[in-house]
C-alpha positions as CSV (number, residue, x, y, z in Angstrom):
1,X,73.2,105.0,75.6
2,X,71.9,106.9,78.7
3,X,72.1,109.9,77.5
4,X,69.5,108.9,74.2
5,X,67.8,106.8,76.8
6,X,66.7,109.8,78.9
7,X,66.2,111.9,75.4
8,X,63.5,109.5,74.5
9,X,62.0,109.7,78.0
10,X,61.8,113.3,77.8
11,X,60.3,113.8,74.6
12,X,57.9,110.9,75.8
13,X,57.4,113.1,78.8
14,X,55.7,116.4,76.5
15,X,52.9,117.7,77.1
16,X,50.9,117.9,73.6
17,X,47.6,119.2,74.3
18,X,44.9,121.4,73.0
19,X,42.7,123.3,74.9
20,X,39.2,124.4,73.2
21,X,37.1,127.3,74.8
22,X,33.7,127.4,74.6
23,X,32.0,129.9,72.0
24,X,31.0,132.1,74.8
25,X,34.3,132.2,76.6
26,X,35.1,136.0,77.4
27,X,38.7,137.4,76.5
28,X,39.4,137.7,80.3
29,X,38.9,133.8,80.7
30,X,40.8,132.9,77.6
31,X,43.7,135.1,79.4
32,X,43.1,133.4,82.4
33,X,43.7,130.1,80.9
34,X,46.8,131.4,79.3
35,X,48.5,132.4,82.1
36,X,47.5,130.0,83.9
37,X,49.7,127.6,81.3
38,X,52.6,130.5,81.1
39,X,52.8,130.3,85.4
40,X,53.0,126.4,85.6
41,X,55.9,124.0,85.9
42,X,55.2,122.4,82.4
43,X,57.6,125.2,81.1
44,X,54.8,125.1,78.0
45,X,54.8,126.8,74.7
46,X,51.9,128.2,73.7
47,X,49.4,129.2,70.6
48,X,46.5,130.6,70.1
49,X,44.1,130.6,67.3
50,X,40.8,132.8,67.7
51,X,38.3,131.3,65.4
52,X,35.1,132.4,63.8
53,X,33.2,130.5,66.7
54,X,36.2,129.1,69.1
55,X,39.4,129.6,70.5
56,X,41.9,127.1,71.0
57,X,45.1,127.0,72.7
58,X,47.4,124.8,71.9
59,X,50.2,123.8,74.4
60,X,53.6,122.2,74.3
61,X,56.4,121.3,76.7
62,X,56.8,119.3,80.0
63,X,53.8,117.2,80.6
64,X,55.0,116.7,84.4
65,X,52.6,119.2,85.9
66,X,49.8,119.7,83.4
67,X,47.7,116.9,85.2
68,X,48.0,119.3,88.4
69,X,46.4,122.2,86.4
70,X,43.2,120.7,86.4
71,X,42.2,123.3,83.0
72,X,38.2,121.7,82.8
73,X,37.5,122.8,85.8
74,X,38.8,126.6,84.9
75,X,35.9,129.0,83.7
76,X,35.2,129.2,80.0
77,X,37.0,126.0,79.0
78,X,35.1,123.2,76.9
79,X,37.8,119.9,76.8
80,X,41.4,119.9,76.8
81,X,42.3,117.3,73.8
82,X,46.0,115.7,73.4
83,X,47.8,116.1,70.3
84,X,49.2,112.7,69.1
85,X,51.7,113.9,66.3
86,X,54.9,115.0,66.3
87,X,54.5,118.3,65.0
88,X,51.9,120.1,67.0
89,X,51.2,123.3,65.9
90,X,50.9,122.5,62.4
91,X,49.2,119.7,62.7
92,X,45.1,119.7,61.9
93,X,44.6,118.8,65.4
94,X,45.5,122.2,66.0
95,X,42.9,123.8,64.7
96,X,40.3,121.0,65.3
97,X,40.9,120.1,61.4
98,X,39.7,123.6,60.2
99,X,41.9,124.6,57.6
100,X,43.7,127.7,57.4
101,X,42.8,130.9,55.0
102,X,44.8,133.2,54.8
103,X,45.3,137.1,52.8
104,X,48.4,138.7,51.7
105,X,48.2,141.7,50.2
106,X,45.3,141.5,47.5
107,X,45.9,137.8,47.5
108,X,44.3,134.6,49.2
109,X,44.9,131.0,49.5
110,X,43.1,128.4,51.2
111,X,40.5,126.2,50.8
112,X,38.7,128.0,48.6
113,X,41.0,129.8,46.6
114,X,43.8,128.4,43.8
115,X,47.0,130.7,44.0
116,X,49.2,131.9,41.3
117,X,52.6,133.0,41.8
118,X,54.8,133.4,39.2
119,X,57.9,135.9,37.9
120,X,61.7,135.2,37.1
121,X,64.0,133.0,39.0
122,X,66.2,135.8,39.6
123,X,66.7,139.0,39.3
124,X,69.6,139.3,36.5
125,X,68.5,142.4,34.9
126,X,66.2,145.0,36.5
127,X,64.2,146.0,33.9
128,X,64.2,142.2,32.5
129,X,62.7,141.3,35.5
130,X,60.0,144.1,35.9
131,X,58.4,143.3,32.7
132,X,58.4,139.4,33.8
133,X,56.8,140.2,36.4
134,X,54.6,143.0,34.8
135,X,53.5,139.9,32.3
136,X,52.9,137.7,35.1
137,X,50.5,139.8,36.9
138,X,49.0,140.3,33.2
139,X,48.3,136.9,33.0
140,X,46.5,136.0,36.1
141,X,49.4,135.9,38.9
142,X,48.2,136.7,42.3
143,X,52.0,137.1,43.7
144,X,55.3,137.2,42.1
145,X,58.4,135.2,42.6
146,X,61.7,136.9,42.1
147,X,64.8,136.0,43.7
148,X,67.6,137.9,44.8
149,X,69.6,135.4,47.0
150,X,70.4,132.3,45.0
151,X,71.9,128.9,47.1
152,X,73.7,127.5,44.1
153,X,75.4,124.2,44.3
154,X,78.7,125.4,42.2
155,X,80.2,128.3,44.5
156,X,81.2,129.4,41.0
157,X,77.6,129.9,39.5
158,X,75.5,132.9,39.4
159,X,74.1,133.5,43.0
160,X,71.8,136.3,42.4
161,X,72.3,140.3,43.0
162,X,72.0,139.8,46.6
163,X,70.7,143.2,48.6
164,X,71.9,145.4,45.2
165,X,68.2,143.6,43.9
166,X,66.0,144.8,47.2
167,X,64.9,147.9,45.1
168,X,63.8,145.6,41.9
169,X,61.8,143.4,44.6
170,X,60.0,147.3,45.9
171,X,59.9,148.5,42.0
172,X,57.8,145.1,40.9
173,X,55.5,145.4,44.2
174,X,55.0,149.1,43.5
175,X,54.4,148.6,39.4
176,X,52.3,145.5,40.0
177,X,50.0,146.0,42.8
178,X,50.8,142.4,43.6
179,X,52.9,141.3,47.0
180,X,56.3,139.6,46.0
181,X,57.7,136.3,47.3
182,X,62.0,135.9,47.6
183,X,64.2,133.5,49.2
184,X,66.3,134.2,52.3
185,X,69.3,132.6,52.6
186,X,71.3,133.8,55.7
187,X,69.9,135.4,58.9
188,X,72.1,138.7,58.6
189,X,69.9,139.7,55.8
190,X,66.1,139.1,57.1
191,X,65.6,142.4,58.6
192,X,66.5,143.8,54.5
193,X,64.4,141.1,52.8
194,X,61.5,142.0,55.4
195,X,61.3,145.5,54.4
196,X,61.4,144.9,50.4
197,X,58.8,141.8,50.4
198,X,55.4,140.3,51.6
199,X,56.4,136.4,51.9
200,X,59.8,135.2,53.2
201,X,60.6,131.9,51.2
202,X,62.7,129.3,52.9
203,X,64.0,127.2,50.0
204,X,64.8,123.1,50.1
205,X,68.4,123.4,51.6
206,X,67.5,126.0,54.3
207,X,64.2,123.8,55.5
208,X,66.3,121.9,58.5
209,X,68.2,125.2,59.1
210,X,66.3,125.6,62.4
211,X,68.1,129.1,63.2
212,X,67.4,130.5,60.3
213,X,63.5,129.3,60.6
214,X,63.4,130.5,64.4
215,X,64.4,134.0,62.7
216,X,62.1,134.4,59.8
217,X,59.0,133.3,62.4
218,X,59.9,136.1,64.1
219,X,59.4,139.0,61.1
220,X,56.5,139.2,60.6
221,X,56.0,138.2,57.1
222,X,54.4,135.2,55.5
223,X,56.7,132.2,55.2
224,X,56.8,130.2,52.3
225,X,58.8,127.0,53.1
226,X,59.4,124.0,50.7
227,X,60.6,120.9,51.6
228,X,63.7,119.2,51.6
229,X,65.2,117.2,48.4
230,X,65.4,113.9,50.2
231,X,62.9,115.1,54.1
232,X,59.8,113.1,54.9
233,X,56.5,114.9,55.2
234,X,56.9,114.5,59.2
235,X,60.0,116.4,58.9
236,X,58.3,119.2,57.0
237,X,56.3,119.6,59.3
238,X,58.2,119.6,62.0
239,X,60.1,122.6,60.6
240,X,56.8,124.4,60.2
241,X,56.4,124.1,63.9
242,X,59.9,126.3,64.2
243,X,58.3,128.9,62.5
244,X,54.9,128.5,64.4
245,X,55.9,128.6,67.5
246,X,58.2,132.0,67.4
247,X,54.4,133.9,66.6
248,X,54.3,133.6,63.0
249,X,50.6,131.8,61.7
250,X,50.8,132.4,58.0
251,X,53.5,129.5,56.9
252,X,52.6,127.7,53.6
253,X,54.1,124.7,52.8
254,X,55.8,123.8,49.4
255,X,55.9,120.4,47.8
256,X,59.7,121.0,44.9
257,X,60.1,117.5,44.2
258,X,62.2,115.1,46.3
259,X,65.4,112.9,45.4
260,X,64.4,109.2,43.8
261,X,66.2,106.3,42.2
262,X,64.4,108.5,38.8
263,X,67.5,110.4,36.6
264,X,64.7,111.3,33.4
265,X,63.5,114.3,35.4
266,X,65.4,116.6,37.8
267,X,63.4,115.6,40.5
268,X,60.4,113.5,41.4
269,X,57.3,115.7,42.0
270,X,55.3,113.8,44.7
271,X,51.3,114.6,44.4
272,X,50.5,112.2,47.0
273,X,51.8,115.3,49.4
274,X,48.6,117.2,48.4
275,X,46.0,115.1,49.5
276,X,47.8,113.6,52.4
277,X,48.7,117.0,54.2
278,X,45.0,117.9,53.7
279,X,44.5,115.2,56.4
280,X,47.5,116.1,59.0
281,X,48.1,119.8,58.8
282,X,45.9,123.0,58.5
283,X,48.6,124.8,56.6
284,X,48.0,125.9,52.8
285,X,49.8,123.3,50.5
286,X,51.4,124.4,47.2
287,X,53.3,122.6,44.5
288,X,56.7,123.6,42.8
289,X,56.6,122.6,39.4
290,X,59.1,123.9,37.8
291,X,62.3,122.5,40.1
292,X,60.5,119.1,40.2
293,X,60.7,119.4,35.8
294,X,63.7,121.0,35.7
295,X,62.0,121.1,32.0
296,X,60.1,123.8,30.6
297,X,58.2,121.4,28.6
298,X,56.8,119.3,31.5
299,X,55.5,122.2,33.6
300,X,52.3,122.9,32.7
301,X,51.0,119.3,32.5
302,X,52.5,118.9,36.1
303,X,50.7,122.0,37.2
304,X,47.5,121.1,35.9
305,X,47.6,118.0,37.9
306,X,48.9,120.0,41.1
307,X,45.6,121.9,40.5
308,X,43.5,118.5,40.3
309,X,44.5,117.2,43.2
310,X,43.8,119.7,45.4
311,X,46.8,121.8,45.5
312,X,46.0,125.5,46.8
313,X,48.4,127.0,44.5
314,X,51.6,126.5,42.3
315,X,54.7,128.5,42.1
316,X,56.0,129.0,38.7
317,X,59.2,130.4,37.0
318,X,59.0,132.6,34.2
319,X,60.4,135.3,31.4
320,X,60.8,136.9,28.1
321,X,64.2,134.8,27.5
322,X,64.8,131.6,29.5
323,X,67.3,130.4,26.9
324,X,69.5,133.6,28.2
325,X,68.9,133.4,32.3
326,X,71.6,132.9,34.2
327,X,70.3,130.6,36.5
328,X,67.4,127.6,35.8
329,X,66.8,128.4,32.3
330,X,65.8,125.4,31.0
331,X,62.7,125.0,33.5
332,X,61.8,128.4,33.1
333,X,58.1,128.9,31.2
334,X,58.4,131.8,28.6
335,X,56.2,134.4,29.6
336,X,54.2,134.5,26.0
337,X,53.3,131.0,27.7
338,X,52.2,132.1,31.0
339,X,48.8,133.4,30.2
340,X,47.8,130.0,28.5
341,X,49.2,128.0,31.7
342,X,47.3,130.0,33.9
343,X,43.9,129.7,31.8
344,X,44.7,126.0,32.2
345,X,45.3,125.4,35.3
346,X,42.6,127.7,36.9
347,X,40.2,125.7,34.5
348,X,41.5,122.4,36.5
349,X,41.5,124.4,39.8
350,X,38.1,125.0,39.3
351,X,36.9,121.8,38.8
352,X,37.6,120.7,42.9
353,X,35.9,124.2,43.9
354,X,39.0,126.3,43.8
355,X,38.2,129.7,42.3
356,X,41.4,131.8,41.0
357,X,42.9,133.7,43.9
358,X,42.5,137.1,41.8
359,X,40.2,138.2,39.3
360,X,41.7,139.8,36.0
């Protein structure tokens, strides 16, 4: 009992603070502030984010010694705000609820732009999955999915080629133009994923695996990271803030479906995460259709109304042959489908001011 006791004092005892420069602030004051933080006794973890007009520093750790710092009266500082939520660095506060933008390869998404990734759930036959992805890019796809490391829940079904796929993932990127999402599953193999791709995707069962999240903020790649089949949104969050704080900015967040009383549909696809994240985090929100169906047949109505809501993109899995794929075949969209889905939901995207995130 003492020892949760002084837990709760101590994370009552953060500091959570944001500290806004004014738009004339030179670089050597904004270092000045930052080492200022990095010298003090709060033992804080910093951000920072250099805006079109601002830059803001955002601060976390021991609030026993930030009162001391007196950071208004410092040159080039505007207000130092506190950050009320529990994750901090994702959180809209962050960025003084400017939302994040950002460009991967030849592709955007953000506020302005609808994104389109699609390709095979995994890669089961090289060539299969080049044209998948070759038909993809065809139809309107601004990155492709293909995995190579599968989490399977039988240790008996088919868990992808593992690293004998890397140089399918560098084929499709090199064929396509396009940059190429996969999954990482275990630590030992980021530095080999890294190389071959352009986003690292943290699946559902790996989104509380904070070691693993600590590792992939520190590659330098993208992170794609869905949530959890039965987290909250806080929790999401939270594990966005892993990744954030080892350097890496770029995260986007995944909506899959979560884990309800519902057996009709694999999972239950929650669209209330799209406009609600819009209010409590800057990140880029996207929505999983095709684990949430677990049905071919429901996917594009689902994405179509991930698009209307406001999502910034959806993540769709498709080829030639889902009857034959080895893993998720039944939610898998043909690709003679793909180009129609895509007209679709760009047409849907469009109507809340999203234009496609590549023109074809």
């Amino acid at each position: 009992m003492q020892k949760r006791a002084s837990a709760r004092r101590g994370s009552a005892n953060l500091a959570r603070m944001i500290v806004i420069m004014h738009s004339d602030a030179s670089e050597a004051e904004i270092i000045q502030v930052e080492e200022r933080l990095r010298q003090s006794e709060a033992n804080l973890h910093l951000k920072r984010t250099d805006g079109e007009e601002l830059t803001i520093i955002a601060a976390v750790g021991d609030a026993s010694a930030v009162d001391a710092m007196q950071l208004e009266s410092l040159a080039g500082v505007d207000r130092v705000m506190p950050i009320s939520k529990p994750y901090k660095l994702a959180s809209s506060e962050a960025r003084q609820h400017e939302r994040s933008a950002f460009q991967i390869g030849s592709a955007k998404i953000g506020p302005e732009h609808f994104c389109l990734i699609a390709g095979p759930c995994t890669v089961e036959d090289n060539q299969r999955a080049i044209d998948d992805a070759v038909a993809s890019s065809a139809a309107g796809a601004s990155m492709i999915r293909a995995g190579i490391f599968k989490p399977r829940t039988s240790p008996f079904a088919f868990q992808g080629p593992g690293l004998a796929g890397i140089e399918t993932l560098k084929e499709i990127k090199r064929i396509t133009g396009l940059p190429v999402v996969s999954e990482l599953t275990s630590a030992r193999h980021a530095e080999a994923l890294a190389e071959a791709v352009d986003v690292i995707q943290i699946g559902a069962r790996n989104m509380q695996n904070y070691n693993l999240l600590e590792v992939v903020g520190k590659l330098e790649r993208p992170v794609l990271l869905k949530r959890g089949l039965s987290s909250t949104l806080d929790e999401l969050l939270q594990a966005a803030d892993y990744i954030l704080k080892e350097g890496q900015e770029q995260v986007i967040l995944c909506e899959r479906g979560i884990r309800t009383f519902e057996t009709a549909t694999r999972f239950t696809l929650d669209l209330n995460v799209i406009p609600y994240l819009k209010l409590q985090t800057h990140l880029p929100v996207i929505i999983d259709p095709s684990h949430a169906a677990g049905d071919r047949r429901l996917v594009p109505a689902m994405s179509r109304a991930a698009a209307a809501v406001g999502a910034d993109g959806i993540i769709v899995e498709t080829t030639a042959e889902p009857e034959l794929a080895l893993c998720d075949g039944p939610q898998q969209v043909p690709v003679a489908e793909i180009a129609d889905l895509a007209k679709a939901v760009f047409a849907h995207a469009r109507l809340v001011g999203r234009a496609p995130s590549r023109n074809f």
